[in-house]
N, C-alpha and C positions, 0 to 999 in steps of 0.2 A: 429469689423465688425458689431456688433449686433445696432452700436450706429447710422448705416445710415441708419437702418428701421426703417419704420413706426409703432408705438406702439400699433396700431389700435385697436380700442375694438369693435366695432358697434353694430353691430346685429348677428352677425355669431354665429352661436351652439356652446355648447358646444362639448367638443369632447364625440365620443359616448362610447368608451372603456376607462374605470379609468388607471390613469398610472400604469403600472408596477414597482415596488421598487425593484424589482430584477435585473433592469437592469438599466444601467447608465444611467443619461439624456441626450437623443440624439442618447443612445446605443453605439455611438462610446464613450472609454476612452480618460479624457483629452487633454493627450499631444498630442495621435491622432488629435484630434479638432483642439489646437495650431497648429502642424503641415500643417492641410490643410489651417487654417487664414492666416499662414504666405505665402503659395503659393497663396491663394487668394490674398492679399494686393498687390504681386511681378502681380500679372496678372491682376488686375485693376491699377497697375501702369505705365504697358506697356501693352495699347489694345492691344487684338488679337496673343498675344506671349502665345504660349506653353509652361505650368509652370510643370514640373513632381512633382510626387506628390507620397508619399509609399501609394499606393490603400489597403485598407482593406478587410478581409473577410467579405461577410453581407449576410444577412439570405436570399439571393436570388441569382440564377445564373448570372452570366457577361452577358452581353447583355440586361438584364429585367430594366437596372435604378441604376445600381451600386455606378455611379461615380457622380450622379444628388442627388440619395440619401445621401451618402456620403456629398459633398456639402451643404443640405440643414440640416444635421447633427450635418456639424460646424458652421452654422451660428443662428440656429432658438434658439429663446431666450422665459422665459416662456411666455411675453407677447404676444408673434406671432400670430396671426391668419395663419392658413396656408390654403393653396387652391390647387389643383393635378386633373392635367386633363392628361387624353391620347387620342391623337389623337384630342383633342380640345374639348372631351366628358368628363364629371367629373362620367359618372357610369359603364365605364368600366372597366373591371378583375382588368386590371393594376392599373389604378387612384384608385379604392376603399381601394387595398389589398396595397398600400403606403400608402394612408390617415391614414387606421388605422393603419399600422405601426408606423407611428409617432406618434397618437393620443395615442399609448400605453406605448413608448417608452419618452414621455415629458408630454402627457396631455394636450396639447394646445389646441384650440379653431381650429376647422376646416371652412370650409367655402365653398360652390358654389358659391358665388359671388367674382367677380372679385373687385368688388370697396372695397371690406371690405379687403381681404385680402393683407397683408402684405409680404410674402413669396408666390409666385406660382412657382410650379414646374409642370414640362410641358415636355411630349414628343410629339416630331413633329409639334407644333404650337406653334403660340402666338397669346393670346386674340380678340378676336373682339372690345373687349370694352376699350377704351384707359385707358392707363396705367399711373399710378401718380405718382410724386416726391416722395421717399421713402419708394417705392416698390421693391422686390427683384423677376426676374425670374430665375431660375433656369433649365437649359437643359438639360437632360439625353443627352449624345454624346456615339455614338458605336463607330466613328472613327473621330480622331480629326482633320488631317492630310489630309488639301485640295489636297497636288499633290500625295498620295497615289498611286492614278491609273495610275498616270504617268511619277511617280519617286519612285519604292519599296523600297527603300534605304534607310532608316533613313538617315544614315550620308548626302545622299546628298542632301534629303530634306531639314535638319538643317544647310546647306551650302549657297539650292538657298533662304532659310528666310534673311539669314546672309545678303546674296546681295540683297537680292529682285528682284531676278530673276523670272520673272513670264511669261514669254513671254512663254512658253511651254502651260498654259493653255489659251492665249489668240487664239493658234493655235486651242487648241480645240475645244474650242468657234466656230473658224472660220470654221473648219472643218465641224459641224456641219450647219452654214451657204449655205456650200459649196453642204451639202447632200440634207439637207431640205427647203434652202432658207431662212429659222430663225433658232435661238438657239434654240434647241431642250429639253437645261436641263431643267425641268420643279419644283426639287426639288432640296435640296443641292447647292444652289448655290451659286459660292463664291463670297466673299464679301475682298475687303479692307477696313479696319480699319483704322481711322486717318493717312488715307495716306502714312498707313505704310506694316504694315502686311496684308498677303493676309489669310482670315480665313474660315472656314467652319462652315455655323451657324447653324448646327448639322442638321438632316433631313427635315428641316421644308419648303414647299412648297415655290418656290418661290413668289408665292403671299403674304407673310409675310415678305419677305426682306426689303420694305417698313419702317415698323415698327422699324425696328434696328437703322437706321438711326436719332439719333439726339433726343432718348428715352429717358424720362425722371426716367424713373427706370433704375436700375442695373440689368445689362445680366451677368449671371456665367454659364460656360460649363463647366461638366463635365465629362469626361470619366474614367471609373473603369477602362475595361479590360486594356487599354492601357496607364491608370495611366499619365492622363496630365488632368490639370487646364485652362481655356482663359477666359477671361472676354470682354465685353463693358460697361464701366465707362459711365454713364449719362452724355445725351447729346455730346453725340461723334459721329463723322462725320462716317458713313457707306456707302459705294459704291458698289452697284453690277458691275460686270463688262461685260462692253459693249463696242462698236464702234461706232464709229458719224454716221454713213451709218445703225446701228440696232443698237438703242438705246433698255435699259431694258424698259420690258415691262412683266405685271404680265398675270398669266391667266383670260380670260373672258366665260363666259357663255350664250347662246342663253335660258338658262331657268331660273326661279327661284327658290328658295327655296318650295317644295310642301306643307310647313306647315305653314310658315310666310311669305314668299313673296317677300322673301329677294332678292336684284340682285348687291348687293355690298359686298357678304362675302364668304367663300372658302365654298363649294358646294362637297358635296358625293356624289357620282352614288350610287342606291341600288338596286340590286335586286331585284323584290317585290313577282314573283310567277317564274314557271318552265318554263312557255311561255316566258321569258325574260323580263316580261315587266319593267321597269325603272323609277324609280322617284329620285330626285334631291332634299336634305335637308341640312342644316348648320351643317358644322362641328360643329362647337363650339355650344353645348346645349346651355349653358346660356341666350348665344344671342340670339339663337330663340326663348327659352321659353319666355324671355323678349317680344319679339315682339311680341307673340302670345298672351300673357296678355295683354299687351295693347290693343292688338284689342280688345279685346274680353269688359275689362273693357268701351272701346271706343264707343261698340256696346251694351252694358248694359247702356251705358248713354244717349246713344239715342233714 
């Protein structure tokens, strides 16, 4: 697995915590590692298919990134650079307190930039900044299981995959039409995979659906609690699902970005005092900071 990343060296830090030799590299033990490669291989060999997988104990609750960590565990190699955003921010609780897990747990080289690093792991988004051949992102998934809501049933979820039976959430879809005139989902939205499986590309805004679609890096999802593996193998056909009559269509915004200026990227509401008042910034730091620099280098040159 290690041999379809990018070796990347660039400019990225070092990591800031020295490895720990008390614990294995990656923290998971070997044949655990083997074990999740060989469920990765079977799930970038059939997009979008639910690979089970024996989930491990890890030094954080089920729900925080169990099954994303785990994931980027068996794959990250020493020359990795690695990168960990949450919520498409790289300085939040969650991003920081994985970063240095890793950084302690292998030693690698971490990263805030998207372009250097080699491994990004990622809850609820994907990058602003396009993504390059021989990159690995990684999904933390709380639930893998697109008809969940509308099929409890294991077995017969793994029935209507079996036929591809999907027509149950195209009603929802509609359903949704029916109330509000357009689809309402605005996250989670599901996605067929090389025209086969129907998948769930773990919580991330529909404005990012987009991206999945015909990527030139490699998508892996993980989920701990519920111990399943799926992949999207590079440059693979991705499809939201829609009707000829309401075609997909992502979210838009009447403001921009309050820091950068941005009106082509997924956008925060934020509280700013107790009057309510609201301002609108980029998810994704990087990207903003990027454009904020530039202006500013732009406006130093002038």
């Amino acid at each position: 697995m290690n041999q379809i990343m990018s070796q990347t060296d660039a400019t990225a830090v070092p990591a800031t915590v020295a490895r720990d030799d008390h614990y294995n590299f990656g923290y998971l033990d070997e044949s655990t590692k083997r074990m999740l490669r060989r469920a990765l291989l079977k799930a970038v060999a059939i997009p979008g298919y639910q690979v089970p997988f024996g989930s491990r104990e890890m030094p954080l609750p089920y729900g925080w990134g169990t099954g994303g960590i785990q994931v980027t565990a068996a794959i990250i190699g020493t020359q990795d650079v690695l990168k960990v955003i949450d919520q498409g921010s790289d300085d939040t609780t969650n991003a920081i307190n994985i970063r240095r897990f890793f950084a302690r747990v292998t030693g690698v080289k971490t990263t805030e930039r998207t372009a250097e690093a080699s491994i990004i792991q990622t809850r609820h988004r994907i990058p602003e900044s396009p993504l390059r051949a021989g990159q690995v992102m990684v999904f933390q998934v709380p639930i893998p299981e697109p008809l969940r809501w509308l099929e409890p049933s294991e077995r017969e979820t793994r029935t209507m995959h079996a036929l591809a039976e999907y027509g149950s959430m195209h009603v929802k879809l509609y359903e949704d039409i029916a109330h509000h005139g357009h689809i309402a989902t605005t996250y989670d939205y599901p996605v067929i995979v090389n025209q086969r499986y129907m998948m769930r590309p773990s919580p991330i805004p529909k404005f990012d659906n987009p991206k999945l679609d015909r990527s030139p890096a490699l998508m892996l999802f993980g989920a701990g609690r519920e111990k399943r593996v799926y992949a999207v193998p590079p440059y693979t056909a991705v499809k939201s699902l829609d009707f000829v009559d309401h075609p997909f269509t992502v979210e838009k915004w009447s403001h921009c970005c309050a820091q950068c200026g941005a009106t082509d990227s997924f956008l925060d509401e934020i509280i700013t005092d107790d009057a309510g008042t609201r301002m609108f910034v980029c998810s994704d730091t990087e990207y903003c900071g990027d454009r904020v620099a530039a202006q500013q280098a732009e406006g130093a040159a002038q």
